[in-house]
C-alpha positions in Angstrom: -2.9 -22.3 10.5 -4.9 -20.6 7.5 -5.6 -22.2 4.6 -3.4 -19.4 2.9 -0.4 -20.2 5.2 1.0 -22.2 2.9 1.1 -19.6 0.2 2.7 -17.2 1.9 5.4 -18.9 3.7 6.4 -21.6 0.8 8.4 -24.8 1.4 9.7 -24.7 -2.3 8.7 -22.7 -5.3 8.3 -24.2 -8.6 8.4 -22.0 -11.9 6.9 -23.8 -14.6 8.1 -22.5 -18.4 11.4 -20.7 -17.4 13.3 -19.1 -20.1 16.8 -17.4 -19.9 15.0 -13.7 -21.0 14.3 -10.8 -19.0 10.6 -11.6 -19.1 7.8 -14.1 -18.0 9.7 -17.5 -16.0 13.1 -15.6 -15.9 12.0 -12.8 -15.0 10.5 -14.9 -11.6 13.6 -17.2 -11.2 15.3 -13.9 -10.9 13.1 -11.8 -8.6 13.2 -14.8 -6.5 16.9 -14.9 -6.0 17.0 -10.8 -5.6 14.6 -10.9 -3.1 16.7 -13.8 -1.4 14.3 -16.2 -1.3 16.7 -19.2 0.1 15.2 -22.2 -0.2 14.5 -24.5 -2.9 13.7 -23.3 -6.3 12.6 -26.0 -9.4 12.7 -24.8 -12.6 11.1 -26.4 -15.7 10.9 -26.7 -19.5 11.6 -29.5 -21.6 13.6 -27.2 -24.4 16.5 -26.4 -22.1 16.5 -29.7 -19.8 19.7 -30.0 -18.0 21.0 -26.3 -18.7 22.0 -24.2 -15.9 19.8 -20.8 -15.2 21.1 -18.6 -12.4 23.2 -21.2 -10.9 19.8 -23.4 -11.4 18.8 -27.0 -12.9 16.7 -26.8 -15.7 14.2 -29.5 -15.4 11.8 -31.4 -18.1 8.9 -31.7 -15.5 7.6 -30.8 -12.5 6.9 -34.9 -12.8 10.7 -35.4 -11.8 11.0 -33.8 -8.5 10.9 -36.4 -5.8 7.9 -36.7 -3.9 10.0 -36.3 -0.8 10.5 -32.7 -1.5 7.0 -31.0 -1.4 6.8 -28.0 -3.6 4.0 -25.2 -1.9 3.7 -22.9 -4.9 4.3 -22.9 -8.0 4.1 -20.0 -10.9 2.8 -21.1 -14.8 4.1 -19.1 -16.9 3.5 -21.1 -20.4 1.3 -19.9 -23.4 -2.5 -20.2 -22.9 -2.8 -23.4 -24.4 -0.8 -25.2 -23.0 -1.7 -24.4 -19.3 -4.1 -27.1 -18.7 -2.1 -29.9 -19.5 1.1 -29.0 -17.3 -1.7 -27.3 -14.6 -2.7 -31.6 -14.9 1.3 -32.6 -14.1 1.1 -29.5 -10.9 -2.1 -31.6 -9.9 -0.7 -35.1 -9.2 2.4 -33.7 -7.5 -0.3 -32.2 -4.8 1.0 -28.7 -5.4 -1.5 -26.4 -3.2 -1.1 -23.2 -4.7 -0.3 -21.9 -8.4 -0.5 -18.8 -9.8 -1.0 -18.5 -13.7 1.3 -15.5 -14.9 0.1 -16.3 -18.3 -2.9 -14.0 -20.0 -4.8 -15.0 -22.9 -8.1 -16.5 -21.2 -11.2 -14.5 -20.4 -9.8 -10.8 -21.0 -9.4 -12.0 -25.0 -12.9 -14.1 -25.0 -11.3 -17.5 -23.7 -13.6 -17.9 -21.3 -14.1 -22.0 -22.0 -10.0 -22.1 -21.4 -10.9 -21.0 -17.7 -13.4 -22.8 -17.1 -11.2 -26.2 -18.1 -8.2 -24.9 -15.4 -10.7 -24.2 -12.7 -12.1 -28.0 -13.2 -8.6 -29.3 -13.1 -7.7 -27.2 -10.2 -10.8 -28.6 -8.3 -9.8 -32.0 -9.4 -6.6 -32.0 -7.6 -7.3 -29.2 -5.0 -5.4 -26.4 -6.2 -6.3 -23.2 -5.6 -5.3 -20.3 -8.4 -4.3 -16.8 -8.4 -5.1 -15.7 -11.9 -4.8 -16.0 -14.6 -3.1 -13.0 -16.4 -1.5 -11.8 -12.8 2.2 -11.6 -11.0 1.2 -13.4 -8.2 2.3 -12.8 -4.6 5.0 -10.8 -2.9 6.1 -11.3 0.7 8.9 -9.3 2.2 9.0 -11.8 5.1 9.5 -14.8 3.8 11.5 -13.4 0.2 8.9 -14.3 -2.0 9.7 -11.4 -4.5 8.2 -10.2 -7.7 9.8 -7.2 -8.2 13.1 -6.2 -9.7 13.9 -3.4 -6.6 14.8 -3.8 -3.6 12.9 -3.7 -0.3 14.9 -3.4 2.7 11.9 -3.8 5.5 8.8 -5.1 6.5 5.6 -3.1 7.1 1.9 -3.5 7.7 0.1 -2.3 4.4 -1.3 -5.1 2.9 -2.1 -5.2 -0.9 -4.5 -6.6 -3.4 -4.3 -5.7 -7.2 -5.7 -6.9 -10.3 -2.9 -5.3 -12.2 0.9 -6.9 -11.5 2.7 -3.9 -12.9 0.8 -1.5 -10.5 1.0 -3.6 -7.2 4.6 -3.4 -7.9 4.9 0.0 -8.1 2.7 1.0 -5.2 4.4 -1.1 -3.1 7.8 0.8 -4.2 6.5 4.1 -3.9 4.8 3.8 -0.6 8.2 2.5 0.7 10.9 4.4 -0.6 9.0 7.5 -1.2 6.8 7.9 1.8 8.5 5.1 4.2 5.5 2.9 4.8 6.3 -0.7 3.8 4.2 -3.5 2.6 3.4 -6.9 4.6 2.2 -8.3 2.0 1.3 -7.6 -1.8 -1.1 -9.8 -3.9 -1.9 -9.4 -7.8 -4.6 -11.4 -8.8 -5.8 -10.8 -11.5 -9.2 -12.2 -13.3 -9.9 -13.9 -10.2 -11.1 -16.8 -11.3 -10.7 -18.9 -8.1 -8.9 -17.1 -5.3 -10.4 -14.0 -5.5 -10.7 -10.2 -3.5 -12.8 -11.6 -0.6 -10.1 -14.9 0.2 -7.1 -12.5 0.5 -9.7 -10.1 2.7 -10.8 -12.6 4.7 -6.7 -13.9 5.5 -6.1 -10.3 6.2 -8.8 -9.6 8.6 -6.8 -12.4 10.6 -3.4 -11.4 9.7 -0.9 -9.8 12.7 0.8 -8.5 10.3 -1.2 -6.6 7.8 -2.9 -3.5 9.6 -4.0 -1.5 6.3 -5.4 -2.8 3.6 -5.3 -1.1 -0.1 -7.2 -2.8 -3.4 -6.8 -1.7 -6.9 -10.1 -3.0 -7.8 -11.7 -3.3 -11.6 -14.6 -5.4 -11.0 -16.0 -8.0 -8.8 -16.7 -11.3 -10.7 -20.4 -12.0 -9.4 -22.8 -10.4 -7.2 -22.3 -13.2 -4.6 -18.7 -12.2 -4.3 -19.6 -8.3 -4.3 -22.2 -8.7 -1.2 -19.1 -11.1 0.8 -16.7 -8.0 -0.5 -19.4 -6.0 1.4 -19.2 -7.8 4.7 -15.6 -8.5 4.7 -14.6 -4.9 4.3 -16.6 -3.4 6.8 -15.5 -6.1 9.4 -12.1 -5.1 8.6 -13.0 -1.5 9.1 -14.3 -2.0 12.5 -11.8 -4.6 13.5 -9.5 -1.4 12.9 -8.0 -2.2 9.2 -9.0 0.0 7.0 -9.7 0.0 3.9 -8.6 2.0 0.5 -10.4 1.2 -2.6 -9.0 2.5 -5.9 -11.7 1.4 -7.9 -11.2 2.4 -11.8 -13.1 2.2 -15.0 -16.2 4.2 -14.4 -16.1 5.9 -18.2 -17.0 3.8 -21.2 -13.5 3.5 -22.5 -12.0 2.9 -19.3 -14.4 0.2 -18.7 -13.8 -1.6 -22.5 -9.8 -1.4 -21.4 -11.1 -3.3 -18.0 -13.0 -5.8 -20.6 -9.4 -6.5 -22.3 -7.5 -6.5 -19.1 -9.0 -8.6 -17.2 -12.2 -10.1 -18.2 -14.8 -8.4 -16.5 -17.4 -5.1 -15.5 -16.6 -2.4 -14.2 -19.7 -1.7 -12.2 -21.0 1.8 -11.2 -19.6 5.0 -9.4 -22.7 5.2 -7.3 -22.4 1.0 -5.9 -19.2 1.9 -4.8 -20.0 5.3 -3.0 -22.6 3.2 -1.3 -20.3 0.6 -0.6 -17.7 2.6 0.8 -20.5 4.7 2.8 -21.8 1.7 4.6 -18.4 -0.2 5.5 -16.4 2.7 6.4 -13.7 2.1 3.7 -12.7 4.9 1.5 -12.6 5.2 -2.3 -9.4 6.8 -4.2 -9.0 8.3 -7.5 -5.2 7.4 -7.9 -2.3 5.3 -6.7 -0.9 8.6 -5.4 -4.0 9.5 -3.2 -3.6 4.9 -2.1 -0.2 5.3 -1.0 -0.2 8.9 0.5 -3.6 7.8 2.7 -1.7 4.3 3.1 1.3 5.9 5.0 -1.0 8.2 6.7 -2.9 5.5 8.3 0.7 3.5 9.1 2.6 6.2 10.7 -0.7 7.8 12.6 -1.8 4.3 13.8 -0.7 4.7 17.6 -2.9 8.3 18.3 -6.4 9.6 18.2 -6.9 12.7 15.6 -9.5 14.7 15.5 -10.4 17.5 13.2 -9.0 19.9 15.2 -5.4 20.9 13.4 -2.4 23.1 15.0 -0.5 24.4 12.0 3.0 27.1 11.5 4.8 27.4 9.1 7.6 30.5 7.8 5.4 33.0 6.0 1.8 34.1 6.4 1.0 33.3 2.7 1.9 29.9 3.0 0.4 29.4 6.4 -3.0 31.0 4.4 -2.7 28.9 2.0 -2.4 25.3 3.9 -5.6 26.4 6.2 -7.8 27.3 3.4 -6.9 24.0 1.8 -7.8 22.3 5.6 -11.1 23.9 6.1 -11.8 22.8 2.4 -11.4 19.7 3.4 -13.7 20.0 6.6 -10.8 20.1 8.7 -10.5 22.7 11.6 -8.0 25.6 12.5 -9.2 26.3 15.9 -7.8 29.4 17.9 -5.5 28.5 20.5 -5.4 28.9 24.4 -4.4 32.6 26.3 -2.1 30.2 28.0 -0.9 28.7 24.9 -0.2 32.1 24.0 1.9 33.7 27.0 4.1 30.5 26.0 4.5 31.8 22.3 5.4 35.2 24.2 8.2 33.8 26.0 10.2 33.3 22.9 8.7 34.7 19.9 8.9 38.7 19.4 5.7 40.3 19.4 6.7 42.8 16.4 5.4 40.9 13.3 4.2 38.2 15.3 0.1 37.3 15.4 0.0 34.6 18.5 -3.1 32.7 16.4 -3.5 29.4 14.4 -2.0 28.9 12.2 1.4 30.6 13.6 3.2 32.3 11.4 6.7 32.3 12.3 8.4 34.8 9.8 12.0 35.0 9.9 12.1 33.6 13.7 11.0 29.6 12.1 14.6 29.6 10.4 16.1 29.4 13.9 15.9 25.5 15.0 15.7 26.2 18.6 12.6 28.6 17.8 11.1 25.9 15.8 11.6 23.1 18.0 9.4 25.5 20.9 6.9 26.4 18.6 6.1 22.5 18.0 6.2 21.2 21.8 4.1 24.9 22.8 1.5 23.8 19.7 1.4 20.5 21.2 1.0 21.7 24.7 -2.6 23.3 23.3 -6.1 21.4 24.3 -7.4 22.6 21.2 -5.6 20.9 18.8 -5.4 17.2 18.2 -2.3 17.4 16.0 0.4 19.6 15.1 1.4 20.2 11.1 4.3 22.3 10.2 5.0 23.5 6.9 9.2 23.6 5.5 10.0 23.5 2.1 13.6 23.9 2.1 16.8 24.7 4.4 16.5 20.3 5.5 20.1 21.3 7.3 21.3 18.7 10.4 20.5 21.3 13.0 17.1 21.9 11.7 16.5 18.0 11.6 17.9 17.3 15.6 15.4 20.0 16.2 12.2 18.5 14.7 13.6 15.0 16.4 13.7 16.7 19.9 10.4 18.1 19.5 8.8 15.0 18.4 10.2 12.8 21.0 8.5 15.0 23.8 5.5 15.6 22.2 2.1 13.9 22.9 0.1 14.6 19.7 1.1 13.6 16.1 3.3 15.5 14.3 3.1 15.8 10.3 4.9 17.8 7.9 4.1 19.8 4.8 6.6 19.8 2.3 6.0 21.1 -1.5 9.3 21.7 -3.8 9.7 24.6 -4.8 13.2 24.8 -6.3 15.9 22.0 -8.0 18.8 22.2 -5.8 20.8 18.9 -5.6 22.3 19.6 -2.1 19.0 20.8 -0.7 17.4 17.4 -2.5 20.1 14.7 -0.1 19.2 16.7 2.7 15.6 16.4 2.5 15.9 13.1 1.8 17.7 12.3 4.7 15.1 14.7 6.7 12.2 12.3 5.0 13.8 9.3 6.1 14.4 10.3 10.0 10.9 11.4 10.3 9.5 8.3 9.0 11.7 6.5 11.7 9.5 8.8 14.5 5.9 8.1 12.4 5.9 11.6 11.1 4.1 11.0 7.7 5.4 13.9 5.1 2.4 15.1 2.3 4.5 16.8 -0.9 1.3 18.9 -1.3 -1.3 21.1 1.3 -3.9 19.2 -0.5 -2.4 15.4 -0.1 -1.9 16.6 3.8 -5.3 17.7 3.7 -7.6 14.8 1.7 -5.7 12.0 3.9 -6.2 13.6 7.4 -9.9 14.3 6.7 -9.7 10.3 5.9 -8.4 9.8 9.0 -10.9 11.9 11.4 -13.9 10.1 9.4 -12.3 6.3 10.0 -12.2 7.7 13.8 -15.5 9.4 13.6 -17.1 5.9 11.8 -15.6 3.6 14.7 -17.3 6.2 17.2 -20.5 6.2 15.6 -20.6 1.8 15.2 -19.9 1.3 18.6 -22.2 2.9 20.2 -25.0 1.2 18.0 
């Protein structure tokens, strides 16, 4: 088992400094039991011993709980000061893993007050997530740090140095583009457990297939050349990689200073970075999660540059392809054969039998649509199929695009800007979203998202051809 098994999968969770608020040990002790974390949960602080806290014990000390009844993780969530001596108590009850919610050390010039945890967490062979962090969240075994719910288990795995962020990836990239999480770490100023432990756990980990990192700054150069290594492993091992790497201006880079406690490092380090390990950097949680769920629902087939597009209305269709080749994607012209087959069902009057395929009028009718996508497919010239709808998400339309896909060979993926507020048109889209993640069909709300993340995708393909046949 890995060191980090432990962690993960926790016998018992301790939360040291629980309150009855909305915020810091509360807040845990009630993410916990959301989540529906079932087993044992010990909460401590000497102010409210014996009072009851979500149906919960309040303990003095983590010193009272039998040493029959081993306690894997605990979270600290007490003023600065006073971490060392409880992290001292956590010690001798041979707790492996703490994380220190608390902030107030490096990222406010307390540098010496780290230093004094890290010697008592080598003392008693603890190993930290933190400070100034949220810690871990693990949809499989209902470790939870968020207040929303997460129905299902995924493959994206996560490391943050900010706890609010992590949190609200993970949400968006599950409800909003149906690509859950495996596992999500915030870690703040690293001080012990650090990018390249997580990394190195993930690069082993069944369950985590994608990797995303909201990254402010590496702690030492030692760490940033195993960062190096780790990540391009991943990336041939088939895990990509994301990077949003932030804090290359001077202001953004003081805000890093006060946030966590360390340097930002250079734009061009991590172009070279990402150059050389085949990872790829991000500007935005947006462009994380939408290249995230392009990566989880396009997993299972080979893409090339080579793109089958149609869509109702030539502008539209125009517009989608100039945004492709932009992005250094490809609109190739399709097959005479291909053609004949448009011929059989699409009326010649209006009609230019080209990529892209502008349907007109005829891409309304489901049973039209639903031949266009298995005759696109059908092409040798195209590697995927993207069809553009922006409105009209009606039930016949849906059973359409799920017939298509279910007979098609190639990956399917949809374009879908709003262009108008309509509340009944807004449930049936959403309903639309959610039976084409079922099938792997990832959805882009903009030409531009569809464009930046499947250019992603053909250079992690074109990078794995290129290594292996060094």
């Amino acid at each position: 088992m890995s060191d980090l098994e432990k962690l993960f999968n926790p016998r018992a969770i301790g939360i040291v400094g629980v309150n009855d608020k909305q915020y810091g040990g509360g807040y845990f002790l009630d993410t916990l039991q959301k989540g529906g974390y079932k087993r044992p949960i010990y909460i401590f602080n000497p102010r409210l011993k014996g009072s009851m806290l979500l149906g919960v014990e309040v303990l003095g000390s983590i010193i009272e709980v039998p040493d029959t009844e081993p306690i894997d993780y605990v979270i600290l969530a007490v003023p600065a000061e006073q971490c060392p001596t409880l992290l001292e108590e956590i010690g001798q009850k041979k707790v492996p893993f703490v994380t220190v919610f608390t902030s107030g050390f490096s990222e406010i010039g307390n540098v010496d007050l780290e230093v004094q945890l890290l010697d008592i967490a080598r003392k008693y062979n603890i190993r930290l997530i933190g400070p100034n962090c949220m810690g871990i969240f693990v949809l499989k075994s209902k470790v939870s740090i968020s207040p929303f719910n997460f129905p299902g288990c995924g493959d994206i795995g996560m490391i943050f140095q900010s706890g609010g962020q992590s949190v609200f990836s993970a949400l968006r990239a599950q409800s909003i583009f149906g690509a859950p999480f495996s596992k999500v770490i915030s870690i703040g100023n690293q001080i012990d457990l650090n990018f390249v432990d997580f990394l190195k756990y993930f690069l082993k980990d069944d369950e985590t297939n994608i990797i995303g990192l909201y990254v402010e700054n590496l702690k030492s150069k030692e760490i940033g050349r195993e960062f190096f290594q780790i990540v391009k492993k991943l990336s041939l091992s088939n895990k990509p990689v994301i990077i949003w790497k932030v804090g290359y201006g001077g202001s953004a880079q003081e805000a890093i200073l006060s946030h966590t406690g360390g340097l930002a490092g250079s734009m061009k380090i991590w172009k070279a970075i990402a150059k050389q390990t085949g990872a790829f950097l991000v500007k935005s949680s947006s462009e994380l999660v939408n290249l995230a769920m392009s990566f989880s629902h396009l997993k299972n087939f080979s893409i090339n540059r080579n793109m089958g597009v149609t869509g109702m209305g030539g502008g539209v269709s125009i517009e989608v392809t100039d945004l492709f080749e932009r992005y250094g994607l490809k609109i190739p012209k399709i097959e005479p054969k291909t053609v004949e087959k448009f011929k059989t069902f699409l009326p010649e009057v209006n009609t230019i039998f080209r990529n892209p395929l502008d349907l007109g009028g005829a891409g309304a009718i489901p049973s039209v649509f639903y031949k266009t996508l298995i005759t696109l497919d059908s092409d040798p010239n195209v590697s995927a199929v993207v069809f553009i709808k922006t409105y009209d998400f009606n039930e016949e339309f849906l059973q359409a695009v799920i017939r298509a896909r279910e007979e098609m060979k190639k990956p399917l993926i949809c374009v879908s800007e709003k262009i108008y507020d309509d509340m009944e048109d807004h449930v049936n889209k959403l309903k639309f979203k959610q039976e084409m993640f079922k099938r792997q069909v990832p959805i882009f709300e903009s030409a531009e998202e569809a464009a930046r993340s499947l250019r992603a995708i053909c250079e992690y393909n074109e990078f794995l051809i290129k290594t292996s046949s060094l």
